[in-house]
N, C-alpha and C positions, 0 to 999 in steps of 0.2 A: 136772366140776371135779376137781382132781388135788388131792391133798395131800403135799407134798413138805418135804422136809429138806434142811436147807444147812449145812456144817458147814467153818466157816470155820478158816483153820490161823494160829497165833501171836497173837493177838489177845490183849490184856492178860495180858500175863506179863512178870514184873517190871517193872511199871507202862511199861512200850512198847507203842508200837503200842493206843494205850488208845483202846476207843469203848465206848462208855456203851450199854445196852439198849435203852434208852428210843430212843437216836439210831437206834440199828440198826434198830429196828420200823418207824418214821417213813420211813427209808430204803427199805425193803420196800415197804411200802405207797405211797410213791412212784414207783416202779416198778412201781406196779399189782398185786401181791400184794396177799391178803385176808389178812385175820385172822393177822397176825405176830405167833407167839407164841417169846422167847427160853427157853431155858434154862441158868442160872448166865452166867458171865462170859466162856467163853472161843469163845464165837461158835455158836451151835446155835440154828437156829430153824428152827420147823415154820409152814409158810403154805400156805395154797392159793393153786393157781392154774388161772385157766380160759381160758390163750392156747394157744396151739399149737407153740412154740416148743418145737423140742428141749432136752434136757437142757444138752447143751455149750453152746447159745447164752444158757439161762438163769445158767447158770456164770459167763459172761464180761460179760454183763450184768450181772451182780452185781457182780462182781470192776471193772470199767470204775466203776461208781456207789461202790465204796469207795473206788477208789483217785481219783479225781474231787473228795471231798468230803475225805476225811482225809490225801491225798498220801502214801501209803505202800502198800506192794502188801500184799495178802492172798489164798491163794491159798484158792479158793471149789471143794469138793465138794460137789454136789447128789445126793441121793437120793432114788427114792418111799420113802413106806413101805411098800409091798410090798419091794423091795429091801429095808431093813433087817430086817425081822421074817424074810424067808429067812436073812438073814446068820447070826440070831439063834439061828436054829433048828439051822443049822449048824456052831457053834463045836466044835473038836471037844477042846476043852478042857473043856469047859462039862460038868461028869460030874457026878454028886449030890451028890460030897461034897469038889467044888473051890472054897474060899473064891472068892468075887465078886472081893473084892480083888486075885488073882492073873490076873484075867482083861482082855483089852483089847482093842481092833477096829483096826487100821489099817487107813483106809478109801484106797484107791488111787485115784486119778484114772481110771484106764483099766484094761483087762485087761492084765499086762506081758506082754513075746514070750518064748518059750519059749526063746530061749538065756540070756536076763534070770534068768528064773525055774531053768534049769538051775545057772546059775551061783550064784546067792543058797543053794541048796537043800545046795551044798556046804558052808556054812558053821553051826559047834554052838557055840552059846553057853550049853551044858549048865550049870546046870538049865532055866535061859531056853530056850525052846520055842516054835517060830513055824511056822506053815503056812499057805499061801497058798493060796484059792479063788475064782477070779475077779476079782473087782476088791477082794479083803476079805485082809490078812492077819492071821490071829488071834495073839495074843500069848499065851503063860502065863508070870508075869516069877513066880520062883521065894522074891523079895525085892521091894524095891520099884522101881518101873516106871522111876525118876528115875535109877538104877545098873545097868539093863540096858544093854546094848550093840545091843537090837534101837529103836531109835529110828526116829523119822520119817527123819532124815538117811541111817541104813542103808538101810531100804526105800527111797527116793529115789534112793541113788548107785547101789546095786545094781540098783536095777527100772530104773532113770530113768524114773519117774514121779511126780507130786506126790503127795502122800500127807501126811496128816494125822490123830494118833490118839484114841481117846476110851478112857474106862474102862468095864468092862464097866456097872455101875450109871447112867454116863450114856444107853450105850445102849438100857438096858433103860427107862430112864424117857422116854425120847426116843420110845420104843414105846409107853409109855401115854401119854403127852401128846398123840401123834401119834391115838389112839384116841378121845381126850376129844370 
């Protein structure tokens, strides 16, 4: 049995695109996921699963069962939690004495191609500070995250890949929940 995370992008923000927890679980577990657990409102849930099914097909299966039931697209990242707990370990922001608050995961759909990545890399949004490693780009927003300019839409246009972000405190609780 795997245990995995699914960390769904736009969901209840400023009351659009609203599903309820409760629904989201029910939906999980309908699709044969065990033990769907959410966390807060904006789509994160930690479930097992014991099929065989690649990552991308459990993605799209996901993504297909939301947009099916609530007619609006939401675009779905799955990850183990081995993957996040690497991520976790690797922020290279993450120093001893960097407020939680300044920190954030943009979690990217795929690894971007290396002229993607060349080109993003030229750009300073000094204080704001972003570095990409793999499928993860870390944030340090110097202010708050809401009036950075390194947003999902930037990592998106620039990488062209889907990408969706969390705050570091969701991640790191996402890691112990994922542990429970």
């Amino acid at each position: 049995m795997s245990k995995l995370i699914s960390i769904l992008r736009g969901i209840n923000v400023g009351g659009k695109r609203k599903i309820l927890m409760a629904d989201l679980r029910t939906l999980y577990q309908e699709l044969g996921f065990k033990n769907p657990q959410t966390y807060i409102q904006s789509g994160n849930v930690i479930f097992d699963y014991t099929g065989k099914k690649k990552i991308a097909a459990l993605e799209s299966m996901i993504y297909t069962a939301i947009h099916e039931k609530y007619e609006f697209e939401v675009p779905v990242i799955v990850r183990t939690v081995k993957e996040i707990a690497n991520a976790y370990t690797k922020n290279p922001f993450a120093i001893e004495d960097t407020p939680i608050e300044h920190l954030h995961l943009t979690f990217l759909k795929e690894v971007p191609k290396a002229e993607h990545l060349e080109q993003i890399n030229t750009y300073d949004y000094s204080p704001d500070k972003f570095e990409i490693i793999g499928k993860n780009a870390y944030i340090y927003c110097d202010g708050k995250y809401h009036k950075s300019k390194l947003t999902n839409n930037f990592f998106e246009k620039k990488l062209k890949v889907a990408a969706t972000t969390r705050n570091w405190k969701t991640v790191k609780k996402l890691l112990e929940l994922s542990a429970e």
